[in-house]
C-alpha positions as CSV (number, residue, x, y, z in Angstrom):
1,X,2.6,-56.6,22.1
2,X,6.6,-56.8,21.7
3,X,8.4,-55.6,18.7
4,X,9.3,-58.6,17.2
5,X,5.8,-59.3,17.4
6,X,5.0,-56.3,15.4
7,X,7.4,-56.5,12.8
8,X,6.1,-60.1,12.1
9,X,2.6,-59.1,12.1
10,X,4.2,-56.1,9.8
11,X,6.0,-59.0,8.2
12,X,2.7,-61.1,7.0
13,X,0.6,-58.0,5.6
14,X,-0.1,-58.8,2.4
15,X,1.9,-56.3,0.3
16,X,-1.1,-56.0,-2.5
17,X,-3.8,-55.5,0.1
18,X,-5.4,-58.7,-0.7
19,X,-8.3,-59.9,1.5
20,X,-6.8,-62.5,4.2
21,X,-6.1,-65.9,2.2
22,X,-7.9,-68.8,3.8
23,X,-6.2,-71.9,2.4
24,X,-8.3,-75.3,1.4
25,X,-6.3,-78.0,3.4
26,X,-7.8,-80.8,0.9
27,X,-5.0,-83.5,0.4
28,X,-2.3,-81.2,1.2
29,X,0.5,-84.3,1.7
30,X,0.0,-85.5,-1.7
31,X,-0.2,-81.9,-3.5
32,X,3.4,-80.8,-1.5
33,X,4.8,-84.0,-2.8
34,X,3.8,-83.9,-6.4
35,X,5.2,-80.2,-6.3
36,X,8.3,-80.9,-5.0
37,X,8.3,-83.8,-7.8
38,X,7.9,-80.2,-10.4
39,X,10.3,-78.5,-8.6
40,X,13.1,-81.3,-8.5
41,X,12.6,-82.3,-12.5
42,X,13.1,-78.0,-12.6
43,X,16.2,-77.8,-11.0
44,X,17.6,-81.2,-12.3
45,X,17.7,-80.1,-15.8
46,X,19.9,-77.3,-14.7
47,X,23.1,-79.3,-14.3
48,X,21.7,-82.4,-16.6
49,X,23.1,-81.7,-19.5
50,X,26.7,-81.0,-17.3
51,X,28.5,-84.5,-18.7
52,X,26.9,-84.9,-21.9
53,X,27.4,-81.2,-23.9
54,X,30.0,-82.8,-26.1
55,X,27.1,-85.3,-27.3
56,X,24.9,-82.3,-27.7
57,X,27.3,-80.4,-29.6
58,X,28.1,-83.5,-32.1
59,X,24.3,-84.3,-32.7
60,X,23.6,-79.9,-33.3
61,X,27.0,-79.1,-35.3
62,X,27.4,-76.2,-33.2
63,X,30.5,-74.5,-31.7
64,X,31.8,-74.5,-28.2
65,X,30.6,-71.2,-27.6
66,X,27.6,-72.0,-28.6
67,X,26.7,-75.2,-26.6
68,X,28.3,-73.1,-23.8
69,X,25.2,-70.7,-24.4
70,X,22.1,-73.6,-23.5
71,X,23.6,-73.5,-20.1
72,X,23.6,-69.5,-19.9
73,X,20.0,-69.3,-21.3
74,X,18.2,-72.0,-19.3
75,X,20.0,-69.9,-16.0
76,X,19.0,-66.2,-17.3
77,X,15.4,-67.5,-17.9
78,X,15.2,-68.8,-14.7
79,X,17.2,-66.2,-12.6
80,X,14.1,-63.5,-14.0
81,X,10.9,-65.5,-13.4
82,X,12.0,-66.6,-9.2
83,X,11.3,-63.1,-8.5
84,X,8.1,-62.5,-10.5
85,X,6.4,-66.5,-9.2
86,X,5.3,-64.2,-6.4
87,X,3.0,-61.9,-8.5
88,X,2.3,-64.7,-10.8
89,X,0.5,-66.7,-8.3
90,X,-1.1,-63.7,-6.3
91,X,-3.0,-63.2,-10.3
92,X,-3.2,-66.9,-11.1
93,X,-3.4,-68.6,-8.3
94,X,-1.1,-71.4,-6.9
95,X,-2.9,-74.1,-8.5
96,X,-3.2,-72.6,-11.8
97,X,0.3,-70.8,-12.1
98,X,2.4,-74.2,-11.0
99,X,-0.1,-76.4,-13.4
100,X,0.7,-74.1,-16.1
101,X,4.1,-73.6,-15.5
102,X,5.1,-77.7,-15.1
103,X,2.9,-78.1,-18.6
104,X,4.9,-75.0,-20.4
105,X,8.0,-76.8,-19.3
106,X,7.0,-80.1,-20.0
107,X,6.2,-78.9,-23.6
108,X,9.5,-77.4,-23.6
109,X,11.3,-80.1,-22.5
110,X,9.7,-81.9,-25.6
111,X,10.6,-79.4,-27.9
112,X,14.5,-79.4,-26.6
113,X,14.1,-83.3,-27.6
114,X,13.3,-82.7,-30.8
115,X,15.2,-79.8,-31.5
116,X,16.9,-79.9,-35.2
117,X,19.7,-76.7,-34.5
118,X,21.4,-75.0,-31.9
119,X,19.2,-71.8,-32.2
120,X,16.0,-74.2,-31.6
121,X,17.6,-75.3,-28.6
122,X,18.5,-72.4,-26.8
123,X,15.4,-71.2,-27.4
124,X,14.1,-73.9,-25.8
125,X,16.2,-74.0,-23.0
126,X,15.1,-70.5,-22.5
127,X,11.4,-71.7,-22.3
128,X,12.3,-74.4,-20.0
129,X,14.5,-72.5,-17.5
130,X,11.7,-69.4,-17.5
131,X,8.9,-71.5,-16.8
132,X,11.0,-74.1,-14.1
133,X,11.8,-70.8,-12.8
134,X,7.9,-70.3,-11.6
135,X,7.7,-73.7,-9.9
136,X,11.4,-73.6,-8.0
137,X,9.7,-70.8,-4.6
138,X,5.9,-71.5,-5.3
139,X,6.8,-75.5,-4.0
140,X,9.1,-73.9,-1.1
141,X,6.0,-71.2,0.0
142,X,3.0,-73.7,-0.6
143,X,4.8,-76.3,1.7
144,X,5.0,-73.5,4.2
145,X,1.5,-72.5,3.8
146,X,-0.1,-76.2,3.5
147,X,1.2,-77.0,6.9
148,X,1.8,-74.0,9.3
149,X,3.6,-74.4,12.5
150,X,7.8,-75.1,13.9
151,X,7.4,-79.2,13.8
152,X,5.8,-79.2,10.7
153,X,8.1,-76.6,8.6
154,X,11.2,-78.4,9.9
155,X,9.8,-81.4,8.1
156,X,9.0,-79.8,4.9
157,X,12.4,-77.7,5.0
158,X,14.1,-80.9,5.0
159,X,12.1,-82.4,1.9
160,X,12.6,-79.1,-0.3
161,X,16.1,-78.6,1.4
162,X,16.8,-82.5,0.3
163,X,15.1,-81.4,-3.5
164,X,16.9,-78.7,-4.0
165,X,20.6,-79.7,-3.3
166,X,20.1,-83.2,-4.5
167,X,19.0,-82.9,-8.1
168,X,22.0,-80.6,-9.3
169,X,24.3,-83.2,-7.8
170,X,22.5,-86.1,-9.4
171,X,22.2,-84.0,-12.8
172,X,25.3,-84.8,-14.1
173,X,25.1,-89.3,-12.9
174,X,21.7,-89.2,-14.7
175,X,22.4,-87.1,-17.3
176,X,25.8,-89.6,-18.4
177,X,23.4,-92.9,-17.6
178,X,20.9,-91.8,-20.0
179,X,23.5,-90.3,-22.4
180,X,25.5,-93.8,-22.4
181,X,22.2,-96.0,-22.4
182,X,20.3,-93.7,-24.7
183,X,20.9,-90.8,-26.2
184,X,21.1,-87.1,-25.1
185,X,17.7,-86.4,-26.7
186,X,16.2,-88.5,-23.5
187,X,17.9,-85.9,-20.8
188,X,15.1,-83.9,-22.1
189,X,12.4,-86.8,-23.5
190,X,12.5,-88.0,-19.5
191,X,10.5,-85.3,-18.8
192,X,7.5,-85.2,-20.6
193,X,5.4,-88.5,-18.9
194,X,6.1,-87.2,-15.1
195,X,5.8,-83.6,-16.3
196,X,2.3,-84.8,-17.5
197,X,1.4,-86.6,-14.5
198,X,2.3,-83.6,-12.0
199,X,0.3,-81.5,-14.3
200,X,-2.8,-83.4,-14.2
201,X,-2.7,-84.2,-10.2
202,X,-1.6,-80.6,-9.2
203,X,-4.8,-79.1,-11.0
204,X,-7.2,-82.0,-9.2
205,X,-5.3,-81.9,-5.9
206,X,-3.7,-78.7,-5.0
207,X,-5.9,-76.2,-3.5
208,X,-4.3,-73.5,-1.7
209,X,-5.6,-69.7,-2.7
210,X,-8.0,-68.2,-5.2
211,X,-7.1,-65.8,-8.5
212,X,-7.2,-62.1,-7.9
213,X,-7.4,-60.9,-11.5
214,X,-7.1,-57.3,-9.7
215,X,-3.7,-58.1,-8.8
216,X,-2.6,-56.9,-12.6
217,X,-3.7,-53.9,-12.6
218,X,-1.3,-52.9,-9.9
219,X,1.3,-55.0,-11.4
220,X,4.9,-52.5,-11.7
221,X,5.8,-53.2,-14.9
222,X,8.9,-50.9,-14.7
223,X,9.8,-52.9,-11.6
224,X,9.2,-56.0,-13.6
225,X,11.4,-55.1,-16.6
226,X,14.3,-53.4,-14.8
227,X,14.6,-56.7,-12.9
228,X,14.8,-58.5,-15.6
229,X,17.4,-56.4,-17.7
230,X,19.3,-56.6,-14.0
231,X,19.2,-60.5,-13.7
232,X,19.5,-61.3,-17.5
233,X,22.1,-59.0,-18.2
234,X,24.3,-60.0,-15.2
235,X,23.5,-63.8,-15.2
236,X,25.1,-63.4,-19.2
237,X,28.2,-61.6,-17.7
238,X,28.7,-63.6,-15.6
239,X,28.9,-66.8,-17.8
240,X,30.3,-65.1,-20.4
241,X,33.1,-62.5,-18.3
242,X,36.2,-65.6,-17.7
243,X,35.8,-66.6,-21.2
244,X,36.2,-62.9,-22.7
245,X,38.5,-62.0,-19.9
246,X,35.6,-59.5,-18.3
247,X,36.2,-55.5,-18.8
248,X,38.8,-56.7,-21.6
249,X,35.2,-57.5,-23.7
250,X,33.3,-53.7,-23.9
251,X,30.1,-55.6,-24.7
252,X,30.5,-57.1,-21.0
253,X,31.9,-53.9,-20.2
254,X,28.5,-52.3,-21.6
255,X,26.1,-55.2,-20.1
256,X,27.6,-55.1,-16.6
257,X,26.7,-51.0,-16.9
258,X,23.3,-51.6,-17.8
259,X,22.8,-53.7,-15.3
260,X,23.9,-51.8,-12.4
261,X,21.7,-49.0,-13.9
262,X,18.8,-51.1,-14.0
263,X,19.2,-52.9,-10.2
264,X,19.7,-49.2,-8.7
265,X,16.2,-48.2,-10.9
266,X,14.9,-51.5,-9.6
267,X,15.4,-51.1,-5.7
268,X,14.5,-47.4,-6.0
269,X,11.3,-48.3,-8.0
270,X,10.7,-51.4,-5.5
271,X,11.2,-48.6,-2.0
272,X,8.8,-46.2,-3.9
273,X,5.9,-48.2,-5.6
274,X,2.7,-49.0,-3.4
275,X,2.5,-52.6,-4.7
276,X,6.4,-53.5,-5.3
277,X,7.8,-56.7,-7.3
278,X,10.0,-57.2,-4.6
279,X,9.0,-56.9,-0.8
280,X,12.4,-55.3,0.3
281,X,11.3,-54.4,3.8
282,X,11.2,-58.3,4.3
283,X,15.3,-57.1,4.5
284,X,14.4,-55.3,7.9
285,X,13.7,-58.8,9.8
286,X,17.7,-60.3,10.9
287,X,16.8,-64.0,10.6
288,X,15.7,-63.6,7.1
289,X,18.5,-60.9,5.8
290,X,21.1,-63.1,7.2
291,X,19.1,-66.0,5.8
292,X,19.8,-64.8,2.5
293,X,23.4,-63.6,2.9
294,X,23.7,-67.4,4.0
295,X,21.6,-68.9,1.1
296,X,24.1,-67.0,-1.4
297,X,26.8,-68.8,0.5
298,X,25.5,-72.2,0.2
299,X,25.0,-71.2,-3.8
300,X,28.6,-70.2,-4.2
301,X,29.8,-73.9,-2.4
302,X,26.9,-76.4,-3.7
303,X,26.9,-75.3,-7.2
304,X,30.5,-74.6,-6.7
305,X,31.3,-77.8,-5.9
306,X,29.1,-79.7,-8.1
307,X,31.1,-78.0,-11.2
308,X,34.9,-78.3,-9.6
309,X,34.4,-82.2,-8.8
310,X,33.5,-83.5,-11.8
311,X,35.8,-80.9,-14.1
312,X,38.4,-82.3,-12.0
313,X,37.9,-85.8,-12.9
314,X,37.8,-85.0,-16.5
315,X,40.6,-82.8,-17.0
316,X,43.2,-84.3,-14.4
317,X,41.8,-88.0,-14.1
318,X,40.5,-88.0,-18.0
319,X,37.3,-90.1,-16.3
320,X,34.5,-90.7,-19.0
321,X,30.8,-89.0,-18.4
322,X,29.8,-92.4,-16.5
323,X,32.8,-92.7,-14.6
324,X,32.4,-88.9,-13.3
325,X,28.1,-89.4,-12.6
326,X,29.0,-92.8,-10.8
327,X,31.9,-90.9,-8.6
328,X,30.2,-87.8,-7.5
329,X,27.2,-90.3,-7.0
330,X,28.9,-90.7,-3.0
331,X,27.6,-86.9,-2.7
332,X,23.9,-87.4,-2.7
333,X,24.1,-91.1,-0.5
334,X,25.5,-88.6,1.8
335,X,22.7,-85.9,1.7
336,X,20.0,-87.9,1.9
337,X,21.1,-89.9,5.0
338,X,21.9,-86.5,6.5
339,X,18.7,-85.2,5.9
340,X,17.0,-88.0,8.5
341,X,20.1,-86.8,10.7
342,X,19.0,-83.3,10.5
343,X,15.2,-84.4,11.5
344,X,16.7,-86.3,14.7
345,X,19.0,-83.2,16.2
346,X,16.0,-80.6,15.6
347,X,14.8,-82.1,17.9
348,X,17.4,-81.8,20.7
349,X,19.0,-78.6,19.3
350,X,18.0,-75.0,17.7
351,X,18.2,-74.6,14.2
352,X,21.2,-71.7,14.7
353,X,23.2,-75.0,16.2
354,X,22.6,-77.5,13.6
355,X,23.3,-74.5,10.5
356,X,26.7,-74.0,12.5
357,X,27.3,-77.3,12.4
358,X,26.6,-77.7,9.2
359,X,28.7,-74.9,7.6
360,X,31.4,-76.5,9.8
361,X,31.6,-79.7,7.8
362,X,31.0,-78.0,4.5
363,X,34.5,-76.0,5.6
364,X,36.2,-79.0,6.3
365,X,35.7,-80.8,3.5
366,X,36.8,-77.6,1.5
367,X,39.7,-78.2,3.4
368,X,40.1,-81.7,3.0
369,X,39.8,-80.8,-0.4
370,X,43.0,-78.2,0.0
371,X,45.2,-81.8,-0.6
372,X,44.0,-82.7,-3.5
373,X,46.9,-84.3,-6.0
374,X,46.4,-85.2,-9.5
375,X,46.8,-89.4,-8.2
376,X,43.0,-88.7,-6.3
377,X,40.3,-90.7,-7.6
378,X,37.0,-92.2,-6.7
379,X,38.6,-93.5,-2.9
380,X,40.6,-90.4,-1.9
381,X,37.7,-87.9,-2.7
382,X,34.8,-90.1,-0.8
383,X,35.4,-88.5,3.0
384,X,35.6,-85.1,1.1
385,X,32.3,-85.7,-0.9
386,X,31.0,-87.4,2.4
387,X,31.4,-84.9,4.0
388,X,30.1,-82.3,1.2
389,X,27.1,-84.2,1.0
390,X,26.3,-83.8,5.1
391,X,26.8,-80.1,5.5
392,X,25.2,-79.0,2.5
393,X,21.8,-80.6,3.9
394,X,22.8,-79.5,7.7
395,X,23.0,-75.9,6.0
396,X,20.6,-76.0,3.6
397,X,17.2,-77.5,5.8
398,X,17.6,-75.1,8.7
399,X,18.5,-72.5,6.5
400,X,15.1,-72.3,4.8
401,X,13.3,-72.7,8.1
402,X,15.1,-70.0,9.4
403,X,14.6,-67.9,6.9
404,X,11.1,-68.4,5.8
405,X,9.4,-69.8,8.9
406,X,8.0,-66.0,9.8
407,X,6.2,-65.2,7.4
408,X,3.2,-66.0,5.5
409,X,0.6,-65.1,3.1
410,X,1.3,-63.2,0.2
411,X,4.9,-62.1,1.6
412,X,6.3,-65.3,2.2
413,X,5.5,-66.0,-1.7
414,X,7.9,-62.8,-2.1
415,X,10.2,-64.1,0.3
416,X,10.7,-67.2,-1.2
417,X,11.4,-65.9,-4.4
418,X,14.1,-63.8,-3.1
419,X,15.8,-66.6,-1.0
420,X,16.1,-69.2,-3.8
421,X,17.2,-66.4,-6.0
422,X,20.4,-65.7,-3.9
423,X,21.4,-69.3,-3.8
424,X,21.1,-68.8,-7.5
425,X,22.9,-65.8,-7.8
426,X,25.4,-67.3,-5.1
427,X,26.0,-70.0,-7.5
428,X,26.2,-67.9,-10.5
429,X,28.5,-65.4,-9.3
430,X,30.8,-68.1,-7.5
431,X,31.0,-70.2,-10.7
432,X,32.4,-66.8,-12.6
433,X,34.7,-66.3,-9.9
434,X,35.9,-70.3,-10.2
435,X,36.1,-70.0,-14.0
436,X,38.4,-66.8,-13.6
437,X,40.5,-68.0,-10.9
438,X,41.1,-71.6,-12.0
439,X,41.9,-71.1,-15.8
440,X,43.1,-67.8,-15.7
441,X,44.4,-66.0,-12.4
442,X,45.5,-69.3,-10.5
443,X,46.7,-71.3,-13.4
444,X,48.8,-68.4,-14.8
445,X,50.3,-67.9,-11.6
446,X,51.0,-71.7,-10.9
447,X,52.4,-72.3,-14.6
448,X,54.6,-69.5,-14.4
449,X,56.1,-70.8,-10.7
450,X,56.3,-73.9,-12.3
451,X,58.6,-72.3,-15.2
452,X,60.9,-71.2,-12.8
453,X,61.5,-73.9,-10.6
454,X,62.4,-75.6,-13.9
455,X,65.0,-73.3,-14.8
456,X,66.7,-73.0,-12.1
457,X,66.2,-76.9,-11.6
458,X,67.4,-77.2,-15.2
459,X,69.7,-80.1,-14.5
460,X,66.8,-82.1,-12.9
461,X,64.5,-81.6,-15.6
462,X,67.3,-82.2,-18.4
463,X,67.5,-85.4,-16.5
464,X,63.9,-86.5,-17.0
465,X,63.8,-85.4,-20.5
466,X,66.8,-87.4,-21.3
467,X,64.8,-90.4,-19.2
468,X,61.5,-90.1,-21.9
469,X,63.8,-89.9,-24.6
470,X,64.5,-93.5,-24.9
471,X,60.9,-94.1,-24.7
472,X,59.7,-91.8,-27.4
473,X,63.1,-93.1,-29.7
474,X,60.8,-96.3,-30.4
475,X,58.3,-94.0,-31.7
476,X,59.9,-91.3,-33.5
477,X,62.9,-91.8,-35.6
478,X,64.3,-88.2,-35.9
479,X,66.4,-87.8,-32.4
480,X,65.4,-83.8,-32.5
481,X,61.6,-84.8,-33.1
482,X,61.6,-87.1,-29.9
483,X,63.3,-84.1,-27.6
484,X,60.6,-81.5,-28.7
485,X,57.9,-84.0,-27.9
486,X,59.8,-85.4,-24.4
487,X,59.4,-81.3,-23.8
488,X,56.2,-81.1,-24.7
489,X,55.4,-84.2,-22.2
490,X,57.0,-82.3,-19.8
491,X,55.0,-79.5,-20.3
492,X,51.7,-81.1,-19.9
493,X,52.9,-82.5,-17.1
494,X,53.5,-78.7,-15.5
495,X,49.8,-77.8,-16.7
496,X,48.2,-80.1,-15.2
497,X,50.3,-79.6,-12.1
498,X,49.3,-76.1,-12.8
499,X,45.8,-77.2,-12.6
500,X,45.7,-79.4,-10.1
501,X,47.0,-76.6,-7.9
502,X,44.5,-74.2,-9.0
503,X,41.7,-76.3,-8.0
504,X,43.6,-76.5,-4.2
505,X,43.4,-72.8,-4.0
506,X,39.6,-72.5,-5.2
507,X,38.8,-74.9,-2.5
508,X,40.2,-72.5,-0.3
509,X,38.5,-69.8,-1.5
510,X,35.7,-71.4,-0.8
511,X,36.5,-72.3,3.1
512,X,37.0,-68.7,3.4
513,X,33.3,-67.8,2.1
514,X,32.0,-70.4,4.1
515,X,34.3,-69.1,7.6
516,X,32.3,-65.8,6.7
517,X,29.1,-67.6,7.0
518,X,30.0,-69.3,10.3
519,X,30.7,-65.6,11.1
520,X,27.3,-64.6,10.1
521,X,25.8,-67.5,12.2
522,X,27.2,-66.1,15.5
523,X,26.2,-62.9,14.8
524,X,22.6,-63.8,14.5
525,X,23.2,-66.1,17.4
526,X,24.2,-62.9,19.7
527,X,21.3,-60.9,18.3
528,X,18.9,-63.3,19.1
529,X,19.9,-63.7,22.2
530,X,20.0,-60.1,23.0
531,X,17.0,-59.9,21.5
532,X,15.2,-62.7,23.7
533,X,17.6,-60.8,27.2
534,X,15.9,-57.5,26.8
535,X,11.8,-58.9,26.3
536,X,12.6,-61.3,29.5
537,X,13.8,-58.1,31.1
538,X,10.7,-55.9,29.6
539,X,8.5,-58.6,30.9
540,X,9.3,-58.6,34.5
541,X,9.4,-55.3,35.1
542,X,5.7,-54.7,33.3
């Protein structure tokens, strides 16, 4: 036996011991698809509520801050249970945890319609994201268990791949139909009759594993909880740090210590305990290690990019909620047709090629996206969305083959737990990143620059103040009145210039994270190779 035979057969050991899992293939089409129906409703309230918080914030009398906080607790709930779905289901079973966990957030989802204050809500929202959370890597492993094999993976790594990049894109165009049609109460209502269906036919339908009630005796507590306070705590400073300018705020300062603490507990705890939370040595196989450093990549960009587009369109363009949903509507068009492309090359190229390729695109729409003026609109960002659109679905349906298509069992529940948690945790920590650089560390930077040029260009802009001066002389009677608001014109006019030039650079931060994951791609490329050189040579000298 060969070594990368080994570590795989290393790799799907059951790390609690449990007796060989023989899975019931009854149905197994219609139970995948009916999970990844849980799965997308799970990760589409995530960004739903995107275009539509100031509605929520009207009908709750609450504060910015506030509203700001719904998004922040549906994301910490969820960020905590990915990791823990693994154990969950190992206890429970797959059938019983997913049934349980779409009905929990199906009731929640009711409650969050009806809520009557802020605190109601978030509490809600917290319920929602922690149970979605459960459903989000028990779809991605069951599809891998229900149907075993390289053809058949390919195919159901396109269909979650195509879930899970396509409902936060569409959150915000449904979430601003329903708002306009409606009201914001129905982002949530919209649940409960599908949320009921998938309930019902995922007890009668799915059956993958039994319960193994023994399974929580040996569950790590510590583990558990130090995870959590690791996740939650970082997740909230995340959100929180641009707003309260980060170590400025010794709360955050505080919370970002305790978390540290807690993660370095957590991985010593999780290298030391017989039956772990976490499978780290799943780390030790290259394909999935650099699966995950990739996943966190395509986090930063997709969830990235779903924020930037549409903030850009509001604050620049001043687009309404429908306007925005019906623009960045071009995104998903794009993903779904390149999901059927990404079927068609598998089969004439390796997964490595087409994830190279698809990284590729992503960069050069980020680049595209490098021109952006404050004139673009619905026609001048379609080839960059286009383009977005592809290459997340070219990265993100190899990706999860690549990275999950080794192991099985009761590790490659683990394993998807910790893959979808780095494209969340990609997505979390790039959108804190984003928030910093584009209303704090870019936009200073660019305002400031844009101060100077006008002082040394004082002639030029004394010129175009003395042009809106006549214009605002209709308006305002007082001649001193009219030059303090032609200034103040003129001032906008640098923010937004300010702005629009802080979005350009983000973009290219982002073509630089996604140039390191090209990197990482040929990396794995030369291992592999290597790798494959030095069995061949094993083999013929045997």
């Amino acid at each position: 036996m060969n070594s990368e035979s080994a570590e795989n057969d290393n790799l799907t050991t059951s790390p609690s011991m449990n007796a060989p899992i023989e899975m019931k293939r009854t149905r197994p089409l219609l139970g995948f698809i009916l999970m990844a129906v849980g799965m997308f409703m799970a990760l589409l309230d995530t960004q739903i509520l995107g275009s539509s918080l100031h509605e929520v914030q009207a009908g709750l009398s609450a504060t910015p801050e506030e509203i700001s906080l719904l998004q922040t607790s549906y994301l910490i709930a969820e960020v905590i249970m990915i990791p823990l779905a693994a154990w969950f289901s190992s206890i429970l079973s797959t059938r019983v945890l997913f049934t349980l966990s779409c009905a929990g957030f199906t009731l929640a989802s009711l409650g969050c319609g009806f809520a009557w204050d802020i605190q109601s809500m978030m509490l809600f929202r917290g319920l929602q994201g922690f149970l979605g959370g459960a459903m989000i890597p028990t779809a991605f492993a069951s599809g891998f268990m229900m149907f075993p094999g390289e053809k058949n993976q390919a195919k159901i790594a396109a269909v979650l791949g195509l879930m899970a990049t396509l409902a936060p894109v569409l959150g915000p165009s449904i979430g601003a139909v329903i708002t306009d049609s409606l009201s914001w109460r129905w982002l949530f209502l919209i649940n409960i009759v599908p949320g009921i269906l998938v309930c019902v036919a995922v007890a009668l339908v799915v059956h993958i594993d039994h319960a193994d009630w023994s399974v929580a005796r040996r569950f790590d507590y510590l583990g558990a909880g130090s995870l959590a306070i690791f996740l939650g705590f970082l997740q909230y400073v995340l959100d929180e740090g641009p707003r309260r300018l980060w170590m400025e705020d010794q709360s955050l300062l505080l919370m970002l210590v305790i978390s540290i603490v807690a993660a370095v507990f957590f991985v010593w705890r999780s290298l030391t305990y017989r039956f772990p939370i976490v499978h780290l040595p799943a780390f030790a196989h290259l394909p999935f290690s650099i699966g995950c450093a990739l996943s966190f990549v395509v986090g930063i960009g997709l969830y990235g990019s779903i924020y930037m587009t549409p903030l850009f369109l509001g604050l620049v363009r001043h687009y309404s909620a429908l306007q925005i949903g019906m623009t960045v509507f071009v995104t998903g068009i794009f993903q779904v047709l390149a999901t059927f492309l990404s079927i068609a090359l598998r089969k004439r190229i390796s997964n490595q090629s087409i994830l190279a390729l698809g990284f590729g695109i992503f960069l050069l729409s980020c680049i595209l996206f490098r021109d952006v003026t404050a004139e673009w609109g619905y026609w001048e960002l379609l080839l960059p969305q286009a383009l977005r659109g592809m290459g997340t679905m070219l990265c993100v349906i190899p990706l999860t083959s690549l990275a999950l298509g080794s192991f099985s069992g009761e590790v490659l529940k683990g394993a998807s737990g910790i893959y979808n948690l780095m494209r969340n945790l990609g997505g979390a920590i790039g959108l804190a990143l984003i928030n910093t650089e584009l209303f704090y560390a870019r936009f200073d930077l660019h305002y400031r620059q844009l101060l100077d040029h006008a002082a040394t260009a004082s002639t030029s802009v004394g010129r175009a103040s003395d042009q809106l001066l006549p214009l605002l002389s209709g308006r305002i009677v007082d001649t001193e009145r009219a030059g303090l608001a032609a200034q103040k014109m003129l001032d906008l006019a640098m923010r937004r210039e300010a702005l629009v030039l802080s979005f350009s650079d983000v973009y290219a931060l982002m073509a630089i994270a996604f140039s390191i994951g090209i990197a990482l791609i040929a990396v794995l490329r030369v291992r592999t190779k290597t790798t494959s050189s030095t069995e061949s040579t094993i083999e013929a000298h045997a």
